[in-house]
VOLUM-811739 format. One line per field, with one value per residue (C-alpha): residue number from 1; residue in three letters; x negated, y, z negated; chain. Coordinates in Angstrom, 1 decimal. Example, Ala and Ser with C-alpha at 12.3 -4.5 7.8 and 13.67 -1.06 7.14 Angstrom:
<ropas>
nr: [1_2]
rest: [ALA_SER]
xx: [-12.3_-13.7]
yy: [-4.5_-1.1]
zz: [-7.8_-7.1]
kette: [A_A]
</ropas>
This chain:
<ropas>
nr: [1_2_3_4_5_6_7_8_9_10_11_12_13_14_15_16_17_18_19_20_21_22_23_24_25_26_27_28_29_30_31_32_33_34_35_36_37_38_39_40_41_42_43_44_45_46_47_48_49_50_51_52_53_54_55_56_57_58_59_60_61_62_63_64_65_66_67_68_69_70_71_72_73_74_75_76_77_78_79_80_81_82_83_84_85_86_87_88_89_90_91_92_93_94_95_96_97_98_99_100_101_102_103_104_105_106_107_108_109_110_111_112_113_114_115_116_117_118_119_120_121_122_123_124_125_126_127_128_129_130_131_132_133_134_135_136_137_138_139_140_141_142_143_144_145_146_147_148_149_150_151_152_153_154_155_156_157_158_159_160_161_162_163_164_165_166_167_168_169_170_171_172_173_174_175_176_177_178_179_180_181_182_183_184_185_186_187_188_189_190_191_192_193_194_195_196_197_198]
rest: [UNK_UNK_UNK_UNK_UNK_UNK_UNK_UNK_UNK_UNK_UNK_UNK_UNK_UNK_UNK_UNK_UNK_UNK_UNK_UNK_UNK_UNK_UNK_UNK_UNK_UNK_UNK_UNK_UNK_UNK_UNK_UNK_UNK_UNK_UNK_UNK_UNK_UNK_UNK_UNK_UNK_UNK_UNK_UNK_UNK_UNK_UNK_UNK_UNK_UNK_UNK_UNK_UNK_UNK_UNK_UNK_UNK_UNK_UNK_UNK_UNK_UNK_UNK_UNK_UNK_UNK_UNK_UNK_UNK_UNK_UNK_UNK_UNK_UNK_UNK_UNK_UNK_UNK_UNK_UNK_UNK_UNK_UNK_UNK_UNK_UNK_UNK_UNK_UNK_UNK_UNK_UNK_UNK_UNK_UNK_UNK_UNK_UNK_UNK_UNK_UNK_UNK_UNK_UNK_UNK_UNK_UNK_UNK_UNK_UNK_UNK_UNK_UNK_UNK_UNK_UNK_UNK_UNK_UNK_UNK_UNK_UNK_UNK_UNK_UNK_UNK_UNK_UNK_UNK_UNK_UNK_UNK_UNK_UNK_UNK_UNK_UNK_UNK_UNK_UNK_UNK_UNK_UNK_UNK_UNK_UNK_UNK_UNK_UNK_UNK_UNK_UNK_UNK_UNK_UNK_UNK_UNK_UNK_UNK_UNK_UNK_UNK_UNK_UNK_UNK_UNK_UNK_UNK_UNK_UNK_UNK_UNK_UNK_UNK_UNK_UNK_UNK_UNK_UNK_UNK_UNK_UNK_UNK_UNK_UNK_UNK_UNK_UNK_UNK_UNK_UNK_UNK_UNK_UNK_UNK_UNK_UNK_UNK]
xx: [20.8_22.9_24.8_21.8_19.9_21.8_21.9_18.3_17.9_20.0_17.9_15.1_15.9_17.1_14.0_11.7_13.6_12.9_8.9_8.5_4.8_2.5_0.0_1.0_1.2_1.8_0.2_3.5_5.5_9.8_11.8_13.7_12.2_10.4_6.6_4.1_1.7_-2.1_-4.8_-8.1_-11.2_-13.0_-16.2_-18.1_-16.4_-16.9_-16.3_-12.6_-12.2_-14.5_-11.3_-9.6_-12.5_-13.2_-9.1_-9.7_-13.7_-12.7_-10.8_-13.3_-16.2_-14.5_-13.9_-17.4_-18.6_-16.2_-17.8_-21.1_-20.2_-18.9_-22.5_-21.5_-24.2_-22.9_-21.3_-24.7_-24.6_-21.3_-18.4_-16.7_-13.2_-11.2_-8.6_-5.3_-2.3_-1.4_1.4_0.1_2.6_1.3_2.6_0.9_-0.4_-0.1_-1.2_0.5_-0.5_0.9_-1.8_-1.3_-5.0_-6.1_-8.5_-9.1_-9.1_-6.1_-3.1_-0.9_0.0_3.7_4.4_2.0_3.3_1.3_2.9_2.1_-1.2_-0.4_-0.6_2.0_1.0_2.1_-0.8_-1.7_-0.8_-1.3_-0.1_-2.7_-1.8_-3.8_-3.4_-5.8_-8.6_-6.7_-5.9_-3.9_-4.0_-0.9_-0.7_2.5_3.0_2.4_3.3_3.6_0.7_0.6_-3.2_-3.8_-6.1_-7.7_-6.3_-7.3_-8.8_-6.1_-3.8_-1.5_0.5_4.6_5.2_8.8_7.9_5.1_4.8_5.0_6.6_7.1_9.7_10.0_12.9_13.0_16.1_15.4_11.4_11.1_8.8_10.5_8.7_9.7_8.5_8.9_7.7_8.0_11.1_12.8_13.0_11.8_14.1_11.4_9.3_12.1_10.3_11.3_8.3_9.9_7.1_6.4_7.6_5.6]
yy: [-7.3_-4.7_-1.9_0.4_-1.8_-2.6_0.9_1.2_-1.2_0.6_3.9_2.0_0.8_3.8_6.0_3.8_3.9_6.9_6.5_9.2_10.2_7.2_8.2_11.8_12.1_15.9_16.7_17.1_14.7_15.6_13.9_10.7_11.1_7.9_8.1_5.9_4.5_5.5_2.7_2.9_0.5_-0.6_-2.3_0.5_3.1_6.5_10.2_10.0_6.2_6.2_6.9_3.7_2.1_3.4_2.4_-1.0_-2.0_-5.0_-6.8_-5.4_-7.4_-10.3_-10.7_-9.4_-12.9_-15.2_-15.0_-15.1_-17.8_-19.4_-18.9_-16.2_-13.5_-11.6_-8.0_-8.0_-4.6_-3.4_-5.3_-8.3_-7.4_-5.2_-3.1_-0.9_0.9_3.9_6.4_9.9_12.8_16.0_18.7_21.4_19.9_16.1_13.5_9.9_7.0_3.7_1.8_-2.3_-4.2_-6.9_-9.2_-13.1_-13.6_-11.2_-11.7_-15.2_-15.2_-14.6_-14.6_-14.1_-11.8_-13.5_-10.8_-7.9_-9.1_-8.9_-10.6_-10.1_-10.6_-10.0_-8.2_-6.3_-2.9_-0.4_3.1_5.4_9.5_11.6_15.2_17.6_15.8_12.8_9.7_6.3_3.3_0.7_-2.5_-2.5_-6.0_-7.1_-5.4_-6.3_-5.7_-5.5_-6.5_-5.7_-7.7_-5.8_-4.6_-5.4_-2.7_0.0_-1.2_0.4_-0.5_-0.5_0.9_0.0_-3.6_-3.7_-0.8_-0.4_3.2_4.6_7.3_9.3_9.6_12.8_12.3_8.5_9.4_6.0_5.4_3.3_1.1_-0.8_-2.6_-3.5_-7.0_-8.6_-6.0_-6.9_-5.2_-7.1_-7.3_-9.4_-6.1_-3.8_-2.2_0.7_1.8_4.0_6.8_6.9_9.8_12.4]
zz: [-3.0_-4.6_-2.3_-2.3_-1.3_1.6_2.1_2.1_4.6_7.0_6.8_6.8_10.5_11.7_10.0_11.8_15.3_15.1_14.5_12.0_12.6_10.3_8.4_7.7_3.6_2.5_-0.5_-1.9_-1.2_-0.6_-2.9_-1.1_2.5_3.6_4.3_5.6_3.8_4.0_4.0_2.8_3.6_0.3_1.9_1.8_0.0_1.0_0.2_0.7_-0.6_-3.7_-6.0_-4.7_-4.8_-8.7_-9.2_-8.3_-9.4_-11.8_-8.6_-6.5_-8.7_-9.1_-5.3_-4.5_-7.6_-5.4_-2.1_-3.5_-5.7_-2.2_-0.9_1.9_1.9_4.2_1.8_-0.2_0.8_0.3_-1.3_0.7_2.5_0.4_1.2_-0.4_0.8_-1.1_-1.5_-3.5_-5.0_-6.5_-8.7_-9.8_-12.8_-12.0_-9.6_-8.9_-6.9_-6.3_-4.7_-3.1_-3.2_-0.3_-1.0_-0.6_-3.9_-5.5_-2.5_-1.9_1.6_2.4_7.0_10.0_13.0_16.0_18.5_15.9_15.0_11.2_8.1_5.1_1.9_-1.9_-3.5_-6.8_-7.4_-10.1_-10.5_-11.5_-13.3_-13.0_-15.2_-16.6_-18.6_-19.0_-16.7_-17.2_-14.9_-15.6_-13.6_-11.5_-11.1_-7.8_-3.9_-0.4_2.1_5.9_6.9_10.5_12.7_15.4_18.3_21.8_23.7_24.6_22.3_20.1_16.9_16.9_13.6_14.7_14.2_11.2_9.0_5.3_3.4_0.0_-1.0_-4.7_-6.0_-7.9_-10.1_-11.5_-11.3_-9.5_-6.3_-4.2_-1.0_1.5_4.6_8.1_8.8_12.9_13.2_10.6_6.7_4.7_1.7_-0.5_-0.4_-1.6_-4.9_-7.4_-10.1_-12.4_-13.5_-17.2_-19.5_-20.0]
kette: [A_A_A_A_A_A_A_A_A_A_A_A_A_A_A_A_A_A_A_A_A_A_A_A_A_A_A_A_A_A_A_A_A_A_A_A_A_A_A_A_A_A_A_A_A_A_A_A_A_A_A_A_A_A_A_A_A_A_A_A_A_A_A_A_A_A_A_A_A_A_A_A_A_A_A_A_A_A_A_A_A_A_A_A_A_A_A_A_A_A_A_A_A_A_A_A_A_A_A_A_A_A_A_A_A_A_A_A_A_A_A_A_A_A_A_A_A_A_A_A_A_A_A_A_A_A_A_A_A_A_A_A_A_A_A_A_A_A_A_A_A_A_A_A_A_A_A_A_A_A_A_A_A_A_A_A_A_A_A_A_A_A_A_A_A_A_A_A_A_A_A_A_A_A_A_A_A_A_A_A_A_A_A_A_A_A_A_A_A_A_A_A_A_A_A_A_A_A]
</ropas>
């Protein structure tokens, strides 16, 4: 890991020690401040997860034909477990996202947190532009992914110990992400995306 990597690594511990709010995306995002992740459920996209939904439909299909090819009937009306993480920025006159899809068929299984009741997992992910009349949708290679299991009842999540954030880098147009995994930063899941020209 080069040097600012290791330096990453040490924000990233103290950033989360002190439990920036999660889920809070601005709609434009400050260049190099860390932010968590937002999630969206795909099973039965709605209002505010149809464009995910839309970003991902080929995966989506082909993990919707899998179960059914498996014989489980259960999604017939909706799609079977699907799931992304996504970081947004906006300008004026441009929209980015960098979105991580969970499915059964698309992810390879990486560690389990048994106290954190989560799953990590090395997923697709594209990054999607968005300007004017005009979009483009590039694959990214592939991303980490923190699925959750559910909570018992009065329970509440440690984003101290899993929790996954994204930062832009203004200068290097690069989104960079990074995760906490049982505590620990999880160097695997260090990424940079540089943003194409134009």
């Amino acid at each position: 890991m080069v040097d600012s990597d290791r330096r990453f690594s040490l924000f990233f511990v103290a950033f989360v020690l002190v439990c920036r709010t999660p889920g809070v995306l601005a709609q434009t995002v400050a260049p190099n401040e860390w932010w968590s992740v937002s999630y969206a459920d795909l099973q039965l996209p709605g209002p505010t997860t149809t464009s995910f939904a839309a970003l991902w439909a080929d995966e989506i299909t082909r993990n919707n034909a899998a179960y059914r090819k498996k014989g489980d009937r259960r999604f017939l009306a909706g799609n079977a477990p699907a799931t992304e993480s996504h970081f947004v920025i906006r300008s004026p006159v441009k929209t980015v996202v960098l979105s991580v899809l969970n499915t059964a068929t698309a992810c390879r299984h990486i560690a389990t947190d048994g106290v954190g009741r989560a799953t990590l997992k090395r997923c697709p992910m594209r990054l999607a532009i968005y300007q004017a009349n005009r979009s483009a949708i590039l694959n990214a290679g592939t991303g980490c992914f923190i699925e959750y299991a559910a909570l018992e009842s009065g329970a509440s999540r440690d984003p101290a110990r899993n929790a996954a954030y994204a930062a832009y880098d203004k200068d290097t147009r690069t989104i960079r992400t990074g995760l906490f995994f049982a505590g620990q930063p999880s160097d695997d899941c260090i990424t940079r995306i540089p943003l194409p020209q134009g």
